[in-house]
VOPAGU-2260 file (C-alpha; in pm, 1 decimal, decimal comma):
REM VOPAGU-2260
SITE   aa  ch    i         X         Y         Z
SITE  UNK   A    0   -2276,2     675,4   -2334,6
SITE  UNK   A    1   -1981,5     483,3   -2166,2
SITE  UNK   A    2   -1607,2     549,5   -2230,5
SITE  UNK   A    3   -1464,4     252,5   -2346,2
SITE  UNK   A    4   -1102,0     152,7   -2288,8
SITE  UNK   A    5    -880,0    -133,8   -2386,4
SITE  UNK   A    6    -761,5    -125,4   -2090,9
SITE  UNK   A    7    -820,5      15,6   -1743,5
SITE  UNK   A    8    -588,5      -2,0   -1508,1
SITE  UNK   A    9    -709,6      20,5   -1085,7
SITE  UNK   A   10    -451,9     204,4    -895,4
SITE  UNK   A   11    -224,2     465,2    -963,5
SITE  UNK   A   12     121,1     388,3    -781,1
SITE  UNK   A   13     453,4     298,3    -912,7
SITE  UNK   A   14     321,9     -20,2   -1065,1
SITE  UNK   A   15     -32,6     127,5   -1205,6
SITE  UNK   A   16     177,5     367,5   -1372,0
SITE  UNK   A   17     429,3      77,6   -1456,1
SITE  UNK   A   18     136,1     -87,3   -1677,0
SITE  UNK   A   19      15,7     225,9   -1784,6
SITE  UNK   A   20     354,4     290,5   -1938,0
SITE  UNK   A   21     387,5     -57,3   -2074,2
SITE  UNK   A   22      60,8     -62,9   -2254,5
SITE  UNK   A   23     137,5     327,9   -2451,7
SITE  UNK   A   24     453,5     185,7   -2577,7
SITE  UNK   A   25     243,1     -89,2   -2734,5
SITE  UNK   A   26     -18,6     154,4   -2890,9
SITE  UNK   A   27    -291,6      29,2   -2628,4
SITE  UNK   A   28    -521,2     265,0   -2533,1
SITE  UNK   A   29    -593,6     260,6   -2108,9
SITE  UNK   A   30    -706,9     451,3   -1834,9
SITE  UNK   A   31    -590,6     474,5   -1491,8
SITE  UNK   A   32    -846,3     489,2   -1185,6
SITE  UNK   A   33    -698,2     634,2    -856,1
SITE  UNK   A   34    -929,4     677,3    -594,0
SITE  UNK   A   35    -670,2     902,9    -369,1
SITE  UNK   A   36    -341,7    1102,2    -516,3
SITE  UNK   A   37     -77,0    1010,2    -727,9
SITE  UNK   A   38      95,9     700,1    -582,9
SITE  UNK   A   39    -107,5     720,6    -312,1
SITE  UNK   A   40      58,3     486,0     -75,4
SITE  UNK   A   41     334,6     679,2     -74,7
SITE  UNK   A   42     215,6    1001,3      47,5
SITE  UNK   A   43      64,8     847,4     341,9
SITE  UNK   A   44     425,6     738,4     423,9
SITE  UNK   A   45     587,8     896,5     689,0
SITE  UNK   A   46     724,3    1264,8     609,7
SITE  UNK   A   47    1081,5    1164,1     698,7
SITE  UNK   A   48    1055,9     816,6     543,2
SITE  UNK   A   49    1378,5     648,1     368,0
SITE  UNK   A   50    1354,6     389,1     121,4
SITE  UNK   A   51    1535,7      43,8     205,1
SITE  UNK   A   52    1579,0     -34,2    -203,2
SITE  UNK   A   53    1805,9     213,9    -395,3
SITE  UNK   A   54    1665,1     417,2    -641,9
SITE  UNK   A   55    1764,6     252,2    -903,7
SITE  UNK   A   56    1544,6     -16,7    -813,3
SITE  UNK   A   57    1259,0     194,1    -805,7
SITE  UNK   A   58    1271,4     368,2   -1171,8
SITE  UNK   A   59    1017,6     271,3   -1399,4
SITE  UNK   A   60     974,9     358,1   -1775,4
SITE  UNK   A   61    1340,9     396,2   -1823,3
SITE  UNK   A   62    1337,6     716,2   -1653,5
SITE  UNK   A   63    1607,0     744,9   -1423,0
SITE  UNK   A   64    1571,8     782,9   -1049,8
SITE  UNK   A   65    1862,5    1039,6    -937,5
SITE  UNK   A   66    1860,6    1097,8    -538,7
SITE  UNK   A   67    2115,9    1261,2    -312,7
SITE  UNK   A   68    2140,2     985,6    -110,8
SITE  UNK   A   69    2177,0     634,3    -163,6
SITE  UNK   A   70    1860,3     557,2     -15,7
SITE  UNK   A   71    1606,6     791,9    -161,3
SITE  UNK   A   72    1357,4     987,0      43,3
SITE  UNK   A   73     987,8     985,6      31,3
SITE  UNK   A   74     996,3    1343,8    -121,1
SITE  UNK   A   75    1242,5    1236,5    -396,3
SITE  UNK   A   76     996,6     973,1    -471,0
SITE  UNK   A   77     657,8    1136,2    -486,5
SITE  UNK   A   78     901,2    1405,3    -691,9
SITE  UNK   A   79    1006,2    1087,3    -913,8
SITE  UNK   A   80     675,0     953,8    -993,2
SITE  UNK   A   81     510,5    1299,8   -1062,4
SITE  UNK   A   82     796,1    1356,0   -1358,3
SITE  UNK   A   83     706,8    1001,2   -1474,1
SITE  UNK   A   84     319,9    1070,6   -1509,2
SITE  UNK   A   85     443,0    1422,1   -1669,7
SITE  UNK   A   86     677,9    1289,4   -1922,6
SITE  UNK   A   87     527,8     982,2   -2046,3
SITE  UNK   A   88     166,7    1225,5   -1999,6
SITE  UNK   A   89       3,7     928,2   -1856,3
SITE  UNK   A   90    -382,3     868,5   -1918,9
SITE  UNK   A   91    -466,3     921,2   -1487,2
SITE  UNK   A   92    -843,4    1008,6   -1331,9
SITE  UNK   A   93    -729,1    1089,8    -946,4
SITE  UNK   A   94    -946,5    1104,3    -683,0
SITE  UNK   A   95   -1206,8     899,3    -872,0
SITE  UNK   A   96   -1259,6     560,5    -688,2
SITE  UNK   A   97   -1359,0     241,4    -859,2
SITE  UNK   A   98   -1700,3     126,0    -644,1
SITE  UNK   A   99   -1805,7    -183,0    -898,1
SITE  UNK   A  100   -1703,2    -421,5   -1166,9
SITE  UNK   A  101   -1904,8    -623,3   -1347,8
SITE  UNK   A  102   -1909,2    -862,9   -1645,6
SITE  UNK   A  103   -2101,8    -752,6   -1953,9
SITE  UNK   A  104   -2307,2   -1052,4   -2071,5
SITE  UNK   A  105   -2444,4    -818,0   -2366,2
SITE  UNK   A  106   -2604,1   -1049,2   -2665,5
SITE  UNK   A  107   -2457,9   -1078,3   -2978,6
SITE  UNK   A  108   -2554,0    -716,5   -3233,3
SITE  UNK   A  109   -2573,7    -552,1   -2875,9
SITE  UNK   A  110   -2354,2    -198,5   -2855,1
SITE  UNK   A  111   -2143,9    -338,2   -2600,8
SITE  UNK   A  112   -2117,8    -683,3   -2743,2
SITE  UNK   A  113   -1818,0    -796,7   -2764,4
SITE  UNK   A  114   -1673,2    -603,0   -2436,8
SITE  UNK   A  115   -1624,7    -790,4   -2112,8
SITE  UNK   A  116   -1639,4    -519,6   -1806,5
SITE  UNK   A  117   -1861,4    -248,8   -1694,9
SITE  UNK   A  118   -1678,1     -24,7   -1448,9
SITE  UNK   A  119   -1853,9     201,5   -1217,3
SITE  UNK   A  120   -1718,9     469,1   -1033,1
SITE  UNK   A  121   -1725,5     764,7    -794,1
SITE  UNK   A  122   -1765,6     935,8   -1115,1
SITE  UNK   A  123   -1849,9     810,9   -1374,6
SITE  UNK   A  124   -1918,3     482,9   -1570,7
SITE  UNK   A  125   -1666,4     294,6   -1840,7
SITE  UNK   A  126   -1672,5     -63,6   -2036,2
SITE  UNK   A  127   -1319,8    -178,4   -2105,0
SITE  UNK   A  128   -1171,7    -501,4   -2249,6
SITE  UNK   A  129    -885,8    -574,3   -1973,0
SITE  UNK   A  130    -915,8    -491,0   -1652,4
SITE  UNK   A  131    -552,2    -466,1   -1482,8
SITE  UNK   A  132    -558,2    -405,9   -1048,5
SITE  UNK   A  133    -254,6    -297,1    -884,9
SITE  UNK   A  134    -422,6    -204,9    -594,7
SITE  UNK   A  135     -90,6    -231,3    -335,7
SITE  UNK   A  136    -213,6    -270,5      37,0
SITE  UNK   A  137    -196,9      43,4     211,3
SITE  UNK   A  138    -574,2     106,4     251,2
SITE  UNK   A  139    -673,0    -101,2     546,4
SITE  UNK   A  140    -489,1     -79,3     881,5
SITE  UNK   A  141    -491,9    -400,2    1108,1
SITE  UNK   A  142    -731,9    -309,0    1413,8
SITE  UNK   A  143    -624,0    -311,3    1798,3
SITE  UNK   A  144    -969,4    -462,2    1865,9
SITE  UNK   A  145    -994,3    -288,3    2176,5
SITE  UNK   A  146   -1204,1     -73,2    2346,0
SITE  UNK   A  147   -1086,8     315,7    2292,9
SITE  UNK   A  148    -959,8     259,5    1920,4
SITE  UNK   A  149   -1211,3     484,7    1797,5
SITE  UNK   A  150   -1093,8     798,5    2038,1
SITE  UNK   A  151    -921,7    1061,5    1809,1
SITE  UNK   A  152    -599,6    1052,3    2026,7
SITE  UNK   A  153    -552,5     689,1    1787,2
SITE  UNK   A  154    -420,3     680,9    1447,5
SITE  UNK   A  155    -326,0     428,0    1239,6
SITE  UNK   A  156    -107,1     668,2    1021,6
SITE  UNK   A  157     196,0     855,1    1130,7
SITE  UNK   A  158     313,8    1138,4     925,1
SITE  UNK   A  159     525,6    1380,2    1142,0
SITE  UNK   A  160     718,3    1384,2    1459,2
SITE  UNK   A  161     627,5    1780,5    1520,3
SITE  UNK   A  162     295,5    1692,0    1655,6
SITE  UNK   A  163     385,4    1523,0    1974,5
SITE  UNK   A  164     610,5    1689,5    2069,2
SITE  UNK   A  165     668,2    1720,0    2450,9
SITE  UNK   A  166     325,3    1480,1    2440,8
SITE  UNK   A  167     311,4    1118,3    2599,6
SITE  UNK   A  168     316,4     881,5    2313,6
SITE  UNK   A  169     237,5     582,7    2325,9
SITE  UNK   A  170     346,1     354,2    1989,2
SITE  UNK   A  171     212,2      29,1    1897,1
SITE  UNK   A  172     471,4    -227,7    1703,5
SITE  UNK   A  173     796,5    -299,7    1624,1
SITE  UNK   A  174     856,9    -282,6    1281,7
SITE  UNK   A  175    1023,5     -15,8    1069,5
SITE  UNK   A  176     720,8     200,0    1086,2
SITE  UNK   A  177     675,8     165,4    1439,4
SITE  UNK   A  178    1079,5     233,0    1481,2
SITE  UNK   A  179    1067,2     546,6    1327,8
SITE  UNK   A  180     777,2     676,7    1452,9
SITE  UNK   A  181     898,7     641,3    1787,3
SITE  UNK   A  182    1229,1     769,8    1730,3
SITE  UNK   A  183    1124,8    1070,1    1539,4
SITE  UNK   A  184     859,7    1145,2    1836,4
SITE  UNK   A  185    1161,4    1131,8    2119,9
SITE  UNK   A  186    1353,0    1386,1    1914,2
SITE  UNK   A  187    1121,2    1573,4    1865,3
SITE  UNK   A  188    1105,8    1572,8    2293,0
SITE  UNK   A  189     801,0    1290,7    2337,8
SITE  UNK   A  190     755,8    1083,4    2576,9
SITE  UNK   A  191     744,1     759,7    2394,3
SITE  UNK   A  192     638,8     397,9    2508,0
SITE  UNK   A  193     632,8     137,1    2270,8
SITE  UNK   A  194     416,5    -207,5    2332,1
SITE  UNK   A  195     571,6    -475,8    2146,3
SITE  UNK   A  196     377,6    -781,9    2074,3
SITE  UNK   A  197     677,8   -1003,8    2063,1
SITE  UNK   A  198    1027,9   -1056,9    2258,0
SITE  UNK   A  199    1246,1    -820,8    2017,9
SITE  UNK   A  200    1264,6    -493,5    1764,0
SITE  UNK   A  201    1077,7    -684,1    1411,4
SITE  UNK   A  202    1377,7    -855,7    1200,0
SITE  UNK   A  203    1259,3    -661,0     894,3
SITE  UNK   A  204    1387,6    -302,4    1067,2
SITE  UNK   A  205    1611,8    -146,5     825,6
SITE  UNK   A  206    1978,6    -243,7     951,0
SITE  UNK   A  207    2098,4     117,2    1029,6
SITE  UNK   A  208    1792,3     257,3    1198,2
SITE  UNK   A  209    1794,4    -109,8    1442,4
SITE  UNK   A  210    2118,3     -10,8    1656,2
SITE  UNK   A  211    1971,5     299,1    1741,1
SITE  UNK   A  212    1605,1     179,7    1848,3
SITE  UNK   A  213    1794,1     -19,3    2048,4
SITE  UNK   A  214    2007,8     192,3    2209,7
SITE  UNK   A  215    1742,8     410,4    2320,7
SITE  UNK   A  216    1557,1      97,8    2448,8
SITE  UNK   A  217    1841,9     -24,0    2659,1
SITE  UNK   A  218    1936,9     325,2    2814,8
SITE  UNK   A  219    1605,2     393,3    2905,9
SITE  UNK   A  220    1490,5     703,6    2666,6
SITE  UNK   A  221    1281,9     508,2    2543,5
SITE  UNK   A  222    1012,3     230,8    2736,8
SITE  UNK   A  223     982,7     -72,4    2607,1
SITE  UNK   A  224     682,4    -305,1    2727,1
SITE  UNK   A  225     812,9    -685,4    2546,7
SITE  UNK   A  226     572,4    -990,5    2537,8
SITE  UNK   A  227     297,9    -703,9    2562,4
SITE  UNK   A  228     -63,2    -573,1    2385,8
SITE  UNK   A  229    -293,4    -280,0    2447,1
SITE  UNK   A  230    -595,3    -382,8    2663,1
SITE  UNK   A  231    -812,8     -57,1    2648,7
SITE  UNK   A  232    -764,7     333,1    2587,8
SITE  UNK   A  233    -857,2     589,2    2748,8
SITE  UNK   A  234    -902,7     993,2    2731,5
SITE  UNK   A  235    -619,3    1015,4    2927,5
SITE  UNK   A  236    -409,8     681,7    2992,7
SITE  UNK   A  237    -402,4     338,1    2793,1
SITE  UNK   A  238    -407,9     -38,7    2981,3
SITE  UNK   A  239    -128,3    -248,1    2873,1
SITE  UNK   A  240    -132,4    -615,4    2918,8
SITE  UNK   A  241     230,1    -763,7    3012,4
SITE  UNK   A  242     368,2   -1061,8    3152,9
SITE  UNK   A  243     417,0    -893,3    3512,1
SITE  UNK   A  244     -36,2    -800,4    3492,7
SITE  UNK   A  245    -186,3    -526,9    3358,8
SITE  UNK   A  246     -34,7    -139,9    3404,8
SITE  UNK   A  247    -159,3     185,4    3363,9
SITE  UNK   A  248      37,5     454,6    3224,8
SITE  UNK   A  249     -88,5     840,7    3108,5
SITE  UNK   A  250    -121,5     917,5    2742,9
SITE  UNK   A  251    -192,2    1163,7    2536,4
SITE  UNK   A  252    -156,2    1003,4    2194,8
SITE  UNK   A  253    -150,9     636,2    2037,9
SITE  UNK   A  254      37,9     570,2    1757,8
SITE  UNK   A  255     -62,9     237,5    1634,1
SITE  UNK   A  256     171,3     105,8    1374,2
SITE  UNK   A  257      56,7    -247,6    1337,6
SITE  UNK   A  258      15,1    -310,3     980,8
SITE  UNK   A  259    -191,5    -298,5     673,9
SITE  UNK   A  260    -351,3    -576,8     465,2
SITE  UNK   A  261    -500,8    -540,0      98,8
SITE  UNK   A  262    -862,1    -503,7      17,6
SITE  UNK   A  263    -973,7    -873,4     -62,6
SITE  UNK   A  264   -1325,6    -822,6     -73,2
SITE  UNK   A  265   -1248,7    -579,2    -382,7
SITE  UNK   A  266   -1144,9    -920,0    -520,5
SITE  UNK   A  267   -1381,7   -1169,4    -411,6
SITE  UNK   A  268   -1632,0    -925,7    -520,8
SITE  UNK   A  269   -1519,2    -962,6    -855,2
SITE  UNK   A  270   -1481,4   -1352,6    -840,8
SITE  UNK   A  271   -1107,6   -1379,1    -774,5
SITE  UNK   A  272   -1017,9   -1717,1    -641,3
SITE  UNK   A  273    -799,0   -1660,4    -323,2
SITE  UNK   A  274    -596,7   -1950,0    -134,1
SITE  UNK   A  275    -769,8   -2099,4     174,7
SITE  UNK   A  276    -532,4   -2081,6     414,9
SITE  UNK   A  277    -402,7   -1735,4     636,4
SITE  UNK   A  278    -267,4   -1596,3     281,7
SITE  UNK   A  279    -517,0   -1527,8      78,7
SITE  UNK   A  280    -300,0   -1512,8    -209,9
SITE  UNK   A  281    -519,9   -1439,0    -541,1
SITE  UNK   A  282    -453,7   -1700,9    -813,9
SITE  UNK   A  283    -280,7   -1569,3   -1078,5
SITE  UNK   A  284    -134,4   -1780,8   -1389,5
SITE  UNK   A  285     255,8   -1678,1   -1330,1
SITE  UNK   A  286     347,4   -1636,2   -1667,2
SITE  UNK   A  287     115,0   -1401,2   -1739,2
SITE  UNK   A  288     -53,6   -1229,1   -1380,4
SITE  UNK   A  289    -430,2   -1346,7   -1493,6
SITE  UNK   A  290    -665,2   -1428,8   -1232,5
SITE  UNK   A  291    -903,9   -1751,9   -1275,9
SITE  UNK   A  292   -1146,0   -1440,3   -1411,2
SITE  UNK   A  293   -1048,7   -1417,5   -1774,9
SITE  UNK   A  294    -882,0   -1065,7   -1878,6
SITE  UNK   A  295    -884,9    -967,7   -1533,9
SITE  UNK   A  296    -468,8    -955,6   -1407,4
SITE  UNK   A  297    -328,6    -860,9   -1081,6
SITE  UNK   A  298      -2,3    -643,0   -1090,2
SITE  UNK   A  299     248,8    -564,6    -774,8
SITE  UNK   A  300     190,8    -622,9    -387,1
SITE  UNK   A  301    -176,7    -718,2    -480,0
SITE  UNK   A  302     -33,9   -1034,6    -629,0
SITE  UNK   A  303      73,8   -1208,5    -241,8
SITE  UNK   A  304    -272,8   -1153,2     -54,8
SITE  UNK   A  305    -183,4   -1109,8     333,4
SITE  UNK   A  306     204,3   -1200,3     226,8
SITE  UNK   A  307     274,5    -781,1     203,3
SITE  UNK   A  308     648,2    -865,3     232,7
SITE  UNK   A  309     740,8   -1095,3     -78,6
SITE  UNK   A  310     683,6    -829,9    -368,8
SITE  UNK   A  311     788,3    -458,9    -415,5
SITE  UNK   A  312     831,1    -245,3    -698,3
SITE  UNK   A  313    1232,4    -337,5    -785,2
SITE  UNK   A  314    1049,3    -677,1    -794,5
SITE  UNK   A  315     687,0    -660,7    -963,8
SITE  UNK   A  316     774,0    -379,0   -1223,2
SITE  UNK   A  317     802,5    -700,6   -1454,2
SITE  UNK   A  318     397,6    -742,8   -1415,5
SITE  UNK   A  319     380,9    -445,4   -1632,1
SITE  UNK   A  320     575,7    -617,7   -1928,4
SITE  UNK   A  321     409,2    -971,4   -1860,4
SITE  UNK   A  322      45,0    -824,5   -1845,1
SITE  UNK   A  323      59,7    -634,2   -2186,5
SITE  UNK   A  324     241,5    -848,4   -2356,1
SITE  UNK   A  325      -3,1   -1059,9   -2323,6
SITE  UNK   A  326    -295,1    -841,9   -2426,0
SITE  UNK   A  327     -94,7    -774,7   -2655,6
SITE  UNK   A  328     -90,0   -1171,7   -2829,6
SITE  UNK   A  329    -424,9   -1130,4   -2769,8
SITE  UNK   A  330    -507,3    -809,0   -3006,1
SITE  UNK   A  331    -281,1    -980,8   -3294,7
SITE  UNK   A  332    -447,0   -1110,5   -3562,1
SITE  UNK   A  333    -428,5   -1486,0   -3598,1
């Protein structure tokens, strides 16, 4: 036999948990599936990480978010979300990943009549009514596509500055990841060299870290290559392509900070219509975050396709709200 669920809810960060809040309140039963740890994402953030959004703007459930700094920490949030899931005793399967969803087209007197998903997992098998994804985007780094990516001196995650210490590091982007990976490194006494795909430090750097990136630029402590990419890796140095021809330069470890992108054939898979152009954003009816697949809704960073900048959790915890409210309508009587 299959547990059956209202609602199950795919991903357990800030705004799985969100939803999972929001549908308890309303006496909705629901399960959430994490295939990793609680809010995930953000324990693959760097060790040393610092929010850009107060904390304030990161509480959900009306529990409040107390840091000692303005700008809370990644500890203070993994700390935050764990006494969320404790106090509200959230309905969470971790480390169970979601691996296919499919409509039930059961005939009418059928046992699952009636109920629209089947949802198989790493573990197990459930039916539910609503599905709700909140996926985020963290899974899937962009690619270097270049020869050498797959040598375990390259990582696509940085986590702490310890490691390379008095190493030659070599870190790919310029964006607040990036940044601080390659100012933590240098304290920690790396030898850093950052290839930057474009002419400056990424406009989205948090304003008090940017001075100081570029401070260590300009003095030389740290090496800039501008206008630059990485053209192969080696065991023991990395090609960089830059306007004055290829150099050569010795390495011990790549740091490759160049992104991440959600996981759109998880979507498609399921029928999700996605925009046409570069985007990909899923269509969802506004009012209400359902896809063009009936009682299946989108919740969070999920909700702008390749667009991984427009939404964050001050600004999608309202998905929660909008997404079982509507159930919600649905489960009144007429």
């Amino acid at each position: 036999m299959k547990d059956h669920y209202p609602v199950i809810i795919i991903g357990g960060g800030p705004i799985g948990l969100a939803c999972g809040i929001a549908a308890q309140q309303e006496g909705i039963a629901y399960l959430i599936l994490e295939k990793g740890c609680l809010v995930n994402s953000i324990y693959h953030y760097p060790s040393n990480m610092t929010f850009f959004s107060t904390s304030e703007r990161l509480e959900i459930g009306n529990v409040p978010f107390v840091s000692n700094n303005p700008k809370p920490t990644r500890a203070e949030a993994l700390e935050y979300y764990r006494r969320v899931t404790e106090t509200y005793r959230i309905n969470i399967h971790l480390f169970e990943t979601v691996t296919a969803v499919k409509k039930i087209t059961a005939p009418a007197g059928h046992q699952q009549a009636g109920r629209h998903f089947n949802i198989e997992t790493s573990r197990g098998n459930y039916t539910a009514d609503d599905i709700i994804i909140a996926t985020g985007f963290y899974d899937i780094p962009y690619l270097l596509q270049v020869p050498g990516e797959e040598l375990p001196k390259v990582t696509h995650y940085y986590k702490d500055p310890h490691f390379y210490a008095f190493q030659k590091v070599l870190v790919v982007g310029a964006n607040n990841s990036a940044v601080d990976a390659a100012l933590e490194t240098w304290r920690k006494g790396a030898e850093v060299t950052m290839v930057i795909r474009g002419d400056q430090i990424g406009e989205r750097v948090k304003y008090w870290v940017r001075p100081d990136i570029e401070n260590r630029i300009k003095e030389g402590s740290i090496k800039a290559y501008f206008h630059s990419t990485v053209k192969a890796i080696r065991e023991k140095d990395v090609v960089i392509h830059t306007p004055e021809g290829d150099q050569t330069i010795a390495n011990d470890w790549v740091i490759a900070m160049t992104g991440y992108q959600p996981n759109l054939d998880f979507l498609r898979n399921m029928h999700i219509r996605l925009s046409e152009d570069a985007v990909k954003k899923p269509w969802i009816d506004e009012n209400t975050c359902e896809t063009n697949v009936e009682h299946i809704y989108l919740a969070g960073v999920i909700c702008g396709g390749m667009n991984t900048h427009r939404l964050f959790i001050e600004n999608s915890r309202e998905h929660a709200r909008k997404i079982i409210q509507t159930i919600k309508d649905r489960l009144r009587p007429a």
